[in-house]
C-alpha positions in Angstrom: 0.0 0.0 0.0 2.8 2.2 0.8 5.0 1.8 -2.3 1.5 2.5 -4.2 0.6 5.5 -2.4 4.3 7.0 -2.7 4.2 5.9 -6.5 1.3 8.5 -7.2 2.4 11.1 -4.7 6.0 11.6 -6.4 3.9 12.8 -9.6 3.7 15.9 -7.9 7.1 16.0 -6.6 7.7 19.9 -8.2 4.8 21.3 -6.4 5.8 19.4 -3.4 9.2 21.5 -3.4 7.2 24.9 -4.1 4.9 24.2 -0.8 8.2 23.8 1.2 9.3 26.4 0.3 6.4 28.7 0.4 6.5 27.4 4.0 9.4 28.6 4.7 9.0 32.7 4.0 7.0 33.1 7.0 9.3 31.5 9.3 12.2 33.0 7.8 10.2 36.4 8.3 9.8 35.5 12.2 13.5 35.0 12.8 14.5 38.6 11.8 11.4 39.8 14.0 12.7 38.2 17.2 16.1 38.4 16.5 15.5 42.3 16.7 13.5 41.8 20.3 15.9 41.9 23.4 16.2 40.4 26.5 13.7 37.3 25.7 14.7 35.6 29.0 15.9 31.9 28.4 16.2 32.6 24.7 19.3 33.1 22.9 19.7 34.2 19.5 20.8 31.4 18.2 17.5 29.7 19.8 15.3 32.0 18.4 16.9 30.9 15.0 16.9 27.4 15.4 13.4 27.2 16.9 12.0 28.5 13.5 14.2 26.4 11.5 13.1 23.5 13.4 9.6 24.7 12.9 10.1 24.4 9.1 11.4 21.0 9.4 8.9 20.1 12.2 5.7 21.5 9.7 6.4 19.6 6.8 7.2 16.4 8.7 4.4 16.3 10.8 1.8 18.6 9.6 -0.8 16.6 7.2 -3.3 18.0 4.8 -5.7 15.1 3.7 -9.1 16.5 5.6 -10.1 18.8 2.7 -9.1 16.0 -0.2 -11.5 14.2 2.7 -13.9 16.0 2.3 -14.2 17.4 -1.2 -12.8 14.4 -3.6 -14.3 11.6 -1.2 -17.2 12.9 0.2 -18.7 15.2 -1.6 -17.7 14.1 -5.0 -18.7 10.4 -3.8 -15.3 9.4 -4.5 -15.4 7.3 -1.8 -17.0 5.0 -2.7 -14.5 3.5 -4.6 -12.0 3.2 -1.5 -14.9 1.0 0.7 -15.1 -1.8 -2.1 -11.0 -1.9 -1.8 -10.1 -4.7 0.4 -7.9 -2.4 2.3 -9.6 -0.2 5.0 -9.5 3.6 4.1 -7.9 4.8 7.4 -4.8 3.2 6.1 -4.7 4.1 2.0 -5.5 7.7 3.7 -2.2 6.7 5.9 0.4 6.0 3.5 -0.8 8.6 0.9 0.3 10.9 3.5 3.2 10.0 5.2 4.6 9.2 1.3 4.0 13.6 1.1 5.5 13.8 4.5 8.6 12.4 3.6 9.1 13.8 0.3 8.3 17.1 1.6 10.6 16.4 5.3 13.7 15.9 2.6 13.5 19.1 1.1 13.1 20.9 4.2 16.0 19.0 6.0 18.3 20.4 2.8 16.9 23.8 3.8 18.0 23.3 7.4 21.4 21.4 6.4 22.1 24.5 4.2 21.7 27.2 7.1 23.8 25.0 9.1 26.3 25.3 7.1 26.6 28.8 6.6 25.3 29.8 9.8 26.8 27.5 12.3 26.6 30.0 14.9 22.9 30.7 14.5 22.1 27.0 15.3 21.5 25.2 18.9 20.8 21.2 19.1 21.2 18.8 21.9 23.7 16.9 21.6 22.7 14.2 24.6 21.8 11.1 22.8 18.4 10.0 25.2 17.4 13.3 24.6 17.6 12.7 21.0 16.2 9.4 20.7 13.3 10.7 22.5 12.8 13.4 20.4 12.6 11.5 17.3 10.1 9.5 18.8 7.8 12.3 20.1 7.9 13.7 16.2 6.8 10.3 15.2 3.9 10.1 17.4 3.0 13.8 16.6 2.8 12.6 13.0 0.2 10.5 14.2 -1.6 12.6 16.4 -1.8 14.8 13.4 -2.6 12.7 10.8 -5.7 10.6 13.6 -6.8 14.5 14.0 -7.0 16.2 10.6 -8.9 12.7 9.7 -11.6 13.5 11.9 -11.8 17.2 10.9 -12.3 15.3 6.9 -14.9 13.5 8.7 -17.1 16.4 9.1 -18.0 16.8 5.7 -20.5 13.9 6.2 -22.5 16.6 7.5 -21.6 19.9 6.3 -21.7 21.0 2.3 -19.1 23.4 2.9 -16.5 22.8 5.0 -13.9 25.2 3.7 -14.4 27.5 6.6 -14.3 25.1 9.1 -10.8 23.8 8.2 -9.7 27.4 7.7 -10.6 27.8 11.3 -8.7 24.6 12.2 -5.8 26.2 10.8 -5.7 29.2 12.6 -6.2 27.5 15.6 -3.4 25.1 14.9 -1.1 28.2 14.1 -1.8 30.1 16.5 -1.7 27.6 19.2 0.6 25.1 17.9 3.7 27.4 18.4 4.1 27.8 14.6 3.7 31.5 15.1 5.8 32.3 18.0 7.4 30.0 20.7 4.2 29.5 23.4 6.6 30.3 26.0 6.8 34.1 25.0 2.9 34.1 25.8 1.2 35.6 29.0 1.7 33.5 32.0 -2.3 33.2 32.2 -2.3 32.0 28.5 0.7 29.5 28.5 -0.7 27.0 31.0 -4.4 26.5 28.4 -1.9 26.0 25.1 0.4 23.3 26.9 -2.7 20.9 27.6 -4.1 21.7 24.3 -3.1 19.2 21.5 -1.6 21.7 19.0 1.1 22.2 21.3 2.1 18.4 20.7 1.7 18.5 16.9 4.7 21.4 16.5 5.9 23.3 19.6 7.0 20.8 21.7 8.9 18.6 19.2 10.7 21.6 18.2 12.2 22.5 22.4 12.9 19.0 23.1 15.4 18.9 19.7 16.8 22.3 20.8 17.7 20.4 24.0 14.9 22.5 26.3 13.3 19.5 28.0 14.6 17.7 30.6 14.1 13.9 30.1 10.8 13.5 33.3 9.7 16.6 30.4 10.1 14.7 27.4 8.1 11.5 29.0 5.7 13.6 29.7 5.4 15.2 26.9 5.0 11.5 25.1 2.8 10.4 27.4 0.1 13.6 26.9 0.6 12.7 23.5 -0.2 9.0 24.0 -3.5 10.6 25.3 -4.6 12.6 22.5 -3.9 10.4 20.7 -6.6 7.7 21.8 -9.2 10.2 22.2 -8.8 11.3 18.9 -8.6 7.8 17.2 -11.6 7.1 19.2 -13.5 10.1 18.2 -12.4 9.5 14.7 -13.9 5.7 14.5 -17.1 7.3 15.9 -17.8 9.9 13.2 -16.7 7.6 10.4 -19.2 5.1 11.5 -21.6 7.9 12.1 -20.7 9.8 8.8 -21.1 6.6 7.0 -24.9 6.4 7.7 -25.1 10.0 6.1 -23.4 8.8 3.0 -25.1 9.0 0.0 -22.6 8.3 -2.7 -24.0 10.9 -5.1 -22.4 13.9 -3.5 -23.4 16.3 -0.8 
């Protein structure tokens, strides 16, 4: 399914590239922006720097797109149809069409990254502790997956809306503004901090992103894995409950 999947996403490889790097001009913006702020307490300028070339990396990685092919191509169009007379279950085609972009798309941003490295050594912080590292790469993996379980419940709700547009747009901005795409949550109020560290979005990007710079201590990083475990299940669960749901409303013919 896998090797399928990647087969028909590598047609698009070109436009792949241009969505990187579109994603990377805001970003890129950011960086000047705080680099021009002083006295960001427990922030260097090389963390600033890193953070939002992590957060490049981190977004095309982790961050998946499939609800509004969900919900316009499958659902609406009745192009689903089709997938529940495969013999594979939908959840997992949906699954490997995706990571296939996620790696194609992960490469070209780890060149970007590799190529600021190189001429701006100095602009760059990592940990180098190994455990901290290891755990790190498995905390991006399961954000991967509490992505991909929650933008396929978001496609779910097409079953019962015949525009969803706006509601993913809202999704979005929610997931930027909370997710630490826009700035690094811990430059946010006290009061406001605590609300976006139980939320999920702060899983997805800005939490992967510290514990690479070497910001979390290793109790942290568990914990971090283990909230993620969490969301994970309820939205899996949530998820199997709006397909079956959404399945009932299905008509075939569009919505």
């Amino acid at each position: 399914m896998f090797l399928l999947q990647f087969q028909e996403v590598i047609e698009d490889r070109s436009r792949i590239v241009v969505w990187v790097l579109l994603a990377c001009i805001a970003p890129l913006v950011l960086i000047l922006f705080w680099r021009g702020v002083k006295d960001i307490p427990g922030w260097t300028s090389a963390d600033i720097t890193s953070y939002y070339l992590f957060t490049i990396v981190m977004y095309a990685i982790v961050m998946c797109h499939q609800e509004e092919h969900i919900a316009t191509t499958d659902i609406q169009e009745g192009g689903l149809t089709a997938y529940l007379l495969k013999p594979f279950s939908y959840f997992w085609l949906t699954f490997f069409n995706e990571v296939s972009y996620r790696i194609i798309e992960g490469i070209v941003a780890l060149v970007i990254l590799a190529g600021f490295i190189l001429f701006f050594p100095r602009l760059f912080s990592f940990t180098n502790d190994p455990a901290t590292f290891a755990l790190s790469i498995l905390i991006v993996i399961v954000a991967f997956l509490l992505t991909f379980v929650f933008k396929m419940g978001v496609g779910m709700l097409a079953f019962w809306m015949t525009e969803s547009k706006g509601a993913f747009e809202a999704v979005n901005m929610t997931i930027t503004l909370f997710s630490g795409i826009l700035m690094p949550l811990a430059f946010l109020p006290n009061w406001l901090e605590p609300i976006t560290s139980f939320l999920p979005f702060s899983y997805m990007i800005y939490f992967p992103v510290i514990a690479f710079e070497g910001k979390l201590s290793i109790p942290e990083l568990w914990h971090v894995l283990g909230m993620q475990l969490v969301w994970l299940v309820v939205f899996y669960f949530l998820y199997q409950k709006l397909w079956k749901e959404g399945l009932k409303q299905y008509t075939a013919v569009g919505q």
